[in-house]
N, C-alpha and C positions, 0 to 999 in steps of 0.2 A: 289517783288524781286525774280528774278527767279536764284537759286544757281549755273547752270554749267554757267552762263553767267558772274560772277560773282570771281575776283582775291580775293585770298585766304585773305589777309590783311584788305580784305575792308567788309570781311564777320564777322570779330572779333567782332563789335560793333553791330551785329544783336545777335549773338550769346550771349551777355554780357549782352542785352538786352530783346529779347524774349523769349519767349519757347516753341512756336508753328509752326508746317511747316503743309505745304500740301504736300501728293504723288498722282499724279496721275494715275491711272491703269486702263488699257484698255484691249483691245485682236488684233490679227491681224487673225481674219477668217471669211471665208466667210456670204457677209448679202445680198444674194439674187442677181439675174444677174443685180441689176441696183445701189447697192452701194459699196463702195470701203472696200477692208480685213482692214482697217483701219480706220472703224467707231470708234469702242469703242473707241481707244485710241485718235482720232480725241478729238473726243466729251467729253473724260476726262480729258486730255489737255488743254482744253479752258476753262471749267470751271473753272481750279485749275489755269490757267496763270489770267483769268480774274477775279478771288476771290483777287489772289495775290496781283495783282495791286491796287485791292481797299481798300483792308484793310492793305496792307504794309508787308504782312506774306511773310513766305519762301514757296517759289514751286520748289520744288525737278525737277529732271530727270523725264520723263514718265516711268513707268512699260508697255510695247506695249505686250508683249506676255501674255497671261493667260491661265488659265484652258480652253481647249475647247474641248476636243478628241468630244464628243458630234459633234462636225461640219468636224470631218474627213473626209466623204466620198466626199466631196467638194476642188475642185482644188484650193491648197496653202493655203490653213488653217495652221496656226503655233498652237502648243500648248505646255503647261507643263504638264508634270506630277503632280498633287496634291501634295505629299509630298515633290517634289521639287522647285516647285511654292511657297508654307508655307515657304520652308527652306529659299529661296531668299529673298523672300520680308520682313521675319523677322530678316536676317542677316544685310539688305541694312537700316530699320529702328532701326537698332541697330547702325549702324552708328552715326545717327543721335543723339540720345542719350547720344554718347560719345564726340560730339560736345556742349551737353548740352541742347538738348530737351526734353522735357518732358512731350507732346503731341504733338499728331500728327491726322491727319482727310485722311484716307483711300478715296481718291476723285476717283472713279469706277461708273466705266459705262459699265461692263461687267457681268453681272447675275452670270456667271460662277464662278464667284471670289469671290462672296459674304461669301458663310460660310465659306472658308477658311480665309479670312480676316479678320475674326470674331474669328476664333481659334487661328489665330496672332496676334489678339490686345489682348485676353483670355493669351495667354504665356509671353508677355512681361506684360501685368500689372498684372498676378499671380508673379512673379517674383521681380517685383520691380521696371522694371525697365524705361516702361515708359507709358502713359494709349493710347490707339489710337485706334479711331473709323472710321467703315464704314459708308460711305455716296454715296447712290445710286442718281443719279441725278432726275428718272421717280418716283421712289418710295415718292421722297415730294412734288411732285405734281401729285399727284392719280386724286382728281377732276379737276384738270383743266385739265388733259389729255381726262378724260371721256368726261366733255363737248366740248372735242375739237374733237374728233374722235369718230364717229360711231361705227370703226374693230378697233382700235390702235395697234393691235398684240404684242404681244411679242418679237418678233425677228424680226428686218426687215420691220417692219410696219411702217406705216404712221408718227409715233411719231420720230423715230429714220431717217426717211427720210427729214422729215423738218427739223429737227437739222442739219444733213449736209448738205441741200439744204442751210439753212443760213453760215453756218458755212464753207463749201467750196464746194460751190453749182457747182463749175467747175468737181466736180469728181463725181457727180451724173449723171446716163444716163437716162436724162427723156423722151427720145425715146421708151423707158423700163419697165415704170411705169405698165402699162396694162401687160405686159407680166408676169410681178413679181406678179400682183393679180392674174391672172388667172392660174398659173403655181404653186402657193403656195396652202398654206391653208388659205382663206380669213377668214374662221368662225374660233374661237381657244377660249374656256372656261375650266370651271374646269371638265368637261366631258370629252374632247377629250383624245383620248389615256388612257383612267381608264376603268378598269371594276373592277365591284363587290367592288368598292374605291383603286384598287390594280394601277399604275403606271405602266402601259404598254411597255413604249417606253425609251428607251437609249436613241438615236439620234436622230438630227434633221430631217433627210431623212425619219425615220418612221412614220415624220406627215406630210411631206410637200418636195413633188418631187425637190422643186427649191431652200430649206433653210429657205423659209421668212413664215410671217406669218401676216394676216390681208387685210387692202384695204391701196394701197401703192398711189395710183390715187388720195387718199385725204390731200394726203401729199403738205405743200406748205415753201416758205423761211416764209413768212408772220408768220404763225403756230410756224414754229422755231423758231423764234425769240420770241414771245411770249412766250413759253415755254423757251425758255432759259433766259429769263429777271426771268421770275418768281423763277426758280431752283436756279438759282446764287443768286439771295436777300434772299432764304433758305441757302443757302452756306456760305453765308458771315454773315448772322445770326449765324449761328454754330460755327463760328470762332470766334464773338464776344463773344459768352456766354461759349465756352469751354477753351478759355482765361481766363473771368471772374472766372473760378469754382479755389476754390483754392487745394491745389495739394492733400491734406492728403483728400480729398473728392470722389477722382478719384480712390484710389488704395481701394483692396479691404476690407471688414470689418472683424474686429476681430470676434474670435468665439466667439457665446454665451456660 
């Protein structure tokens, strides 16, 4: 059930009935000269439409903007500010609450947004008032991504180019591909950018002339698809089991 498609009367029996939604949150900036400002939220859209649908949950509106200043120097990057971004998305999931939810699954596909969306599930379940967790879509499948990719990068890489290559392989320029490896940073480990263990780099321009990061050439729909089969059965697994948890288990523990 996806909620803004949905007349307010016919949502009453979801609400009487469930207690679990998805949100999904994305970014809209730049992911190297051959994918679209609208990867992340592409790609966390479709997990959370296609969770919905299988398990019957609510999917909220996309969150498309996120933390990104990191991707500034790159034409049309949108971003929030941190503390404004936390204030949004824990105001918009407060909504929901007052509908009557009382977890919620943070469906992100934006790095950027991670610990903040950790510090707004941290204030609504300090509080009382409702428990909700992040879920990175690359993050539950670590090995299959390894065995799937050589460079997988981080930003812009192969991992993230087959998912839109499946996903809406019309807004990939794979004329491009070669250009985006050789123009990026193909090699990227827990080296790059540190010295002495110190974190060198703010932005994405200081490791990588064009944004991206890894071998983009390895990238195929075939790969996406496969990775997105495997991420959504973790997805809709989480949905099942954080359904299952019952509520006084979720908020936090008394003091010793």
């Amino acid at each position: 059930m996806y909620l803004a498609d949905e007349a307010w009367p016919d949502l009453e029996s979801y609400f009487e009935s469930e207690s679990l939604a998805l949100m999904p949150l994305g970014s809209t900036e730049q992911h190297g000269p051959h994918l679209p400002e609208a990867t992340d939220h592409i790609i966390a859209e479709s997990f959370a439409r296609r969770a919905a649908e299988e398990t019957g949950y609510l999917c909220t509106p996309t969150v498309n903007v996120g933390v990104s200043p990191h991707h500034r120097q790159f034409h049309g990057t949108m971003w929030a500010d941190a503390p404004a971004f936390r204030d949004y998305v824990e105001s918009i999931t407060r909504n929901l609450a007052y509908h009557g939810i009382d977890r919620v699954i943070f469906v992100n596909a934006h790095g950027g947004n991670v610990e903040h969306l950790r510090e707004v599930g941290r204030r609504l379940r300090d509080d009382g008032t409702l428990y909700a967790i992040e879920w990175m879509w690359d993050e539950s499948i670590t090995d299959l991504i390894a065995e799937t990719f050589e460079t997988p990068g981080p930003h812009g890489g192969p991992k993230e180019t087959s998912l839109v290559q499946y996903l809406a392989g019309e807004l990939v320029h794979e004329e491009r591909l070669e250009d985006a490896r050789d123009g990026g940073c193909r090699e990227f480990d827990e080296t790059t950018g540190r010295v002495n263990g110190a974190r060198t780099f703010y932005d994405a321009i200081d490791n990588t002339e064009n944004g991206v990061l890894g071998d983009q050439t390895d990238a195929s729909a075939e790969a996406g698809e496969k990775l997105f089969d495997a991420a959504l059965s973790n997805l809709t697994g989480l949905c099942e089991w954080l359904d299952d948890q019952p509520a006084e288990d979720l908020f936090p523990k008394p003091h010793v």
